[in-house]
C-alpha positions in Angstrom: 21.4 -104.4 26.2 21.0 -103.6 22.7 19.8 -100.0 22.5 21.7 -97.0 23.9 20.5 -93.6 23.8 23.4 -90.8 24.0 22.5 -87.1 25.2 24.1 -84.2 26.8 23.9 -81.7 29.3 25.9 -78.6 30.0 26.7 -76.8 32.9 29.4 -73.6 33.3 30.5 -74.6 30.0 31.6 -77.7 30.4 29.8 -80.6 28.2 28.8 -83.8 29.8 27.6 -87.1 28.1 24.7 -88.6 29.7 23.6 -92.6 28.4 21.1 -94.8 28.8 20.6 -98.2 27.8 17.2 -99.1 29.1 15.4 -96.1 28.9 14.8 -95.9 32.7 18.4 -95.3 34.4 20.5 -92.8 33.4 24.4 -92.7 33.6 26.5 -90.0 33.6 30.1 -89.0 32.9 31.8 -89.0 35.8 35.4 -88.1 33.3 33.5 -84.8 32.5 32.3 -84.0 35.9 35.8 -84.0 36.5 37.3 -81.9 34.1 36.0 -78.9 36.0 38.2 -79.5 38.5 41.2 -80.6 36.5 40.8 -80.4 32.9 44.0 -82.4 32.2 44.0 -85.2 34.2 40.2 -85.7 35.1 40.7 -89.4 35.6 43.0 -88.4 38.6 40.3 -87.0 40.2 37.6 -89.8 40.3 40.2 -92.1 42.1 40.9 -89.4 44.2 37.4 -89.7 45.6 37.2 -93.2 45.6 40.0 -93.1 48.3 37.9 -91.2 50.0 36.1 -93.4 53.2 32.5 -91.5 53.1 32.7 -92.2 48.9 33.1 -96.0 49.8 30.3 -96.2 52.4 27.7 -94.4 49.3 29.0 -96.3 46.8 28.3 -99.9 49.0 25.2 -98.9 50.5 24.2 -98.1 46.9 25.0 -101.5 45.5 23.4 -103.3 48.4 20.0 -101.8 48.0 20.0 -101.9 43.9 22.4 -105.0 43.2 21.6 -108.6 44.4 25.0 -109.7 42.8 26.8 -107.4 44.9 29.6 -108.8 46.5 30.0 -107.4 50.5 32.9 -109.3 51.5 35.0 -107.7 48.7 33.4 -104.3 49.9 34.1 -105.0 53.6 37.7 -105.2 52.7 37.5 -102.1 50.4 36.1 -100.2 53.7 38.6 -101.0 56.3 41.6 -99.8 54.1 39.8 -96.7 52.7 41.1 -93.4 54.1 44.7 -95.0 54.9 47.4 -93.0 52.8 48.4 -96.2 50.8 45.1 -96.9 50.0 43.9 -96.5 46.1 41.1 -97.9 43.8 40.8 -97.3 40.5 36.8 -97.4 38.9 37.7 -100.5 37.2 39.0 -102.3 40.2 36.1 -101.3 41.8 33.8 -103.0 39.5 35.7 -106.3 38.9 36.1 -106.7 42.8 32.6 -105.9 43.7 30.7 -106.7 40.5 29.4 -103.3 41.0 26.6 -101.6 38.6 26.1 -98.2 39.6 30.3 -97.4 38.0 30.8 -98.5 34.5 34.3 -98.2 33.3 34.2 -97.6 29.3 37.1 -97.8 26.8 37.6 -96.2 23.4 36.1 -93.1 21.7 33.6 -91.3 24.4 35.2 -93.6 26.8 35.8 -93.0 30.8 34.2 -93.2 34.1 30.5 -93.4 34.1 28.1 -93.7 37.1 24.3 -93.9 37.8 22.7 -90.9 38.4 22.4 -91.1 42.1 25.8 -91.5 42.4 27.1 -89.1 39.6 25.2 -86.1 41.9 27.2 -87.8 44.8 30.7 -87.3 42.9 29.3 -83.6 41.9 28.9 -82.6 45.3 32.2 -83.8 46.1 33.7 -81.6 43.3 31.5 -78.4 43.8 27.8 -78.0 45.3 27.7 -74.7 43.1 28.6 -76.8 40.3 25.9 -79.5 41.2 23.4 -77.5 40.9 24.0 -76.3 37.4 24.3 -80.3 36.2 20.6 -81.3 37.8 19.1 -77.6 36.5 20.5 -78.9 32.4 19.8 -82.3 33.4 16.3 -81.7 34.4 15.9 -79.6 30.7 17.0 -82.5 29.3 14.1 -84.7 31.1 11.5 -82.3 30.3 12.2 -82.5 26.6 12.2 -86.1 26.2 8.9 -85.9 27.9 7.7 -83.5 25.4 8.8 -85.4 22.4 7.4 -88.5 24.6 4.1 -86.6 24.5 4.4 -85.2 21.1 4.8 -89.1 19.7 2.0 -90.6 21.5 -0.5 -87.6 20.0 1.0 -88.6 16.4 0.3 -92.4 17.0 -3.2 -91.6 18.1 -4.0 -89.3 14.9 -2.4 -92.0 12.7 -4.8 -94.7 14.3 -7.3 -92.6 13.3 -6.3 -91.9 9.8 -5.1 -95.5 9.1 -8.7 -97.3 10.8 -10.3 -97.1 7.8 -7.7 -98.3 5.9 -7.1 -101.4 8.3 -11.2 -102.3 8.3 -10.9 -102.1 4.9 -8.1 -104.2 4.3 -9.6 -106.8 6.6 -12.3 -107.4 4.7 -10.7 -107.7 1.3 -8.0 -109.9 2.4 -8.4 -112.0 6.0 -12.3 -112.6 5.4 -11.5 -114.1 2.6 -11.4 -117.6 2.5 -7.5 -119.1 1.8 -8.4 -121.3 -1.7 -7.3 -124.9 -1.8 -4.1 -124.3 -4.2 -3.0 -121.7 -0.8 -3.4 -124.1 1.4 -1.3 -127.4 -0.5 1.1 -125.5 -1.8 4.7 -126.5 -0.8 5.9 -123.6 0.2 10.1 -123.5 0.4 10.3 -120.4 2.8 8.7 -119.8 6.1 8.5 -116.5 5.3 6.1 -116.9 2.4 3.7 -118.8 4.7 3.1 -115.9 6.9 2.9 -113.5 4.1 0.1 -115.8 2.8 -1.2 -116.4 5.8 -1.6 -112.7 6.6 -1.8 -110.9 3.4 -3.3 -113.8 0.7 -0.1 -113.7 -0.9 3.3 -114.5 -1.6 6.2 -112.3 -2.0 7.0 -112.8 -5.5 3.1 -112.2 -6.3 3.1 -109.4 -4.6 6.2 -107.9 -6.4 4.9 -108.7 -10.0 1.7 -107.0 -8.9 4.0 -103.8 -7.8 6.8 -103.7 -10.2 7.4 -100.4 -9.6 7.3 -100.4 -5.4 10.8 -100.6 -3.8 11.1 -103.4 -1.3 8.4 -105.8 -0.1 5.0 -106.4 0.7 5.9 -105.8 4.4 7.6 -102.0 4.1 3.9 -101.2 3.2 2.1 -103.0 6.0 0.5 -100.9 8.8 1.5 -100.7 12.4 -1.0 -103.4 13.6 0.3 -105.9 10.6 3.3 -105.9 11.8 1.9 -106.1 15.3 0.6 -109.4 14.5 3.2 -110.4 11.9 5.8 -110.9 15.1 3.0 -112.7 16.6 2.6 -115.0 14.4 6.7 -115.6 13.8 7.1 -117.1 17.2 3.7 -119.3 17.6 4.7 -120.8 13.9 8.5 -121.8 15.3 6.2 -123.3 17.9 3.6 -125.0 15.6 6.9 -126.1 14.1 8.4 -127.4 16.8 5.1 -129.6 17.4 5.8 -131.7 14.0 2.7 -129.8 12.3 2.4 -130.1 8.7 2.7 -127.2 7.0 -1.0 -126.7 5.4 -2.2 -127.2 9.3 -0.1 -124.7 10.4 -1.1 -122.6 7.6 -4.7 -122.8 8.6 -4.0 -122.2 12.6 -1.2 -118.9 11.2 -4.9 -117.7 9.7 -7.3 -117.7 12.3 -4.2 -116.3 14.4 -4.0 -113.5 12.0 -7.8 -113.0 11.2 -8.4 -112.8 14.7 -5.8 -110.5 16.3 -6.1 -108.0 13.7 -10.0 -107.9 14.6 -9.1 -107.2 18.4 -6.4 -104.7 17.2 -9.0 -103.1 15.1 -11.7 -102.9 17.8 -9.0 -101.4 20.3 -8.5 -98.6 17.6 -12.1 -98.0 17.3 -12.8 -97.9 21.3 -9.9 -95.4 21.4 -11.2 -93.7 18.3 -14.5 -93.4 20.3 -13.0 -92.3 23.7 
């Protein structure tokens, strides 16, 4: 996954590093759960309780019900030693046997033990119910104010739609109801970029940065939100047009009506929203 999103939550003083990398599950330190009851050797106590029989049960039930790619035979034999005094597992022997994805075992700076949320309030209740409750009273602070800036965005795209519709109608006439002119449409152009540019703003990006010599970057650092909407539109239907063996002043005329005519329907969905 390509995004991660870092926060952190506090409770009795003790910091805690929560992550997401999809924006929908949340893990959470399990290495900084466990400092409160061992500051020094916090690793220690995760193993600790996943000697523990009950921990092994959670933690397989778990993966069956969220992880097709769980593997139960490797569990089974996790479950019939756990509880015996030889007995150890480690997080990341957990997840290599298993191909568990509720642990995560990361190395380096902010490194450790990290669980899903379920099972992070699992391990906290193992260490302290007092000091459970103080984790999901932060951690729920920390959910309301994403869902405030959450809100607090979606009011600033709306008034920006509103600004910027004028703007976009505007633009729409002087540029995509205009007709592409014959030199536009034989040209030889040597960079795929330059088609879309044309194809979408009537223009190339050397024209466009002789007309604003004194604009830093390009033409599309100053397009609007639903420009670039349909600009990655168009990207993948010309590597398709492409892949069909079109020539390029046909695929130049089929990039135009694709532009001309989403940005209409984007435009329209402003103004209904505008009107609502």
């Amino acid at each position: 996954m390509s995004k991660i999103k870092k926060d952190n939550i506090s409770a009795k003083g003790i910091s805690i590093q929560v992550y997401t990398e999809d924006f929908k599950n949340d893990y959470i330190s399990l290495t900084d759960i466990a400092r409160y009851k061992n500051k020094n050797e916090p690793k220690d106590v995760v193993k600790n309780w996943m000697r523990v029989r009950d921990t092994i049960e959670f933690l397989g039930l778990w993966e069956t019900i969220h992880n097709p790619n769980f593997k139960g035979v490797e569990f089974d034999s996790f479950k019939k030693e756990a509880g015996l005094n030889a007995f150890t597992l480690s997080p990341q022997r957990w997840i290599s046997s298993t191909n568990a994805i509720g642990i995560i075992s990361k190395s380096g700076r902010g490194g450790g033990t990290y669980a899903h949320y379920d099972i992070a309030m699992e391990f906290a209740s193992w260490i302290s119910p007092e000091f459970k409750l103080y984790i999901i009273q932060d951690y729920k602070r920390l959910k309301e104010d994403e869902n405030s800036k959450l809100s607090l965005t979606w009011n600033l795209h709306r008034e920006i739609s509103k600004i910027n519709y004028k703007i976009h109608t505007d633009a729409i006439k002087e540029h995509l109801l205009k007709d592409l002119t014959e030199e536009q449409l034989y040209y030889k152009y040597a960079s795929e970029a330059d088609i879309l540019n044309v194809a979408l703003f009537g223009k190339r990006a050397k024209q466009w940065r002789e007309e604003n010599p004194k604009l830093k970057g390009n033409m599309r650092d100053y397009a609007s939100l639903n420009e670039l909407l349909v600009l990655a539109n168009m990207e993948s239907y010309n590597a398709i047009l492409i892949e069909q063996g079109m020539e390029q002043k046909d695929r130049m005329i089929e990039l135009r009506k694709l532009a001309i005519n989403q940005l209409i329907s984007l435009e329209n969905l402003n103004k209904l929203e505008i009107e609502e």
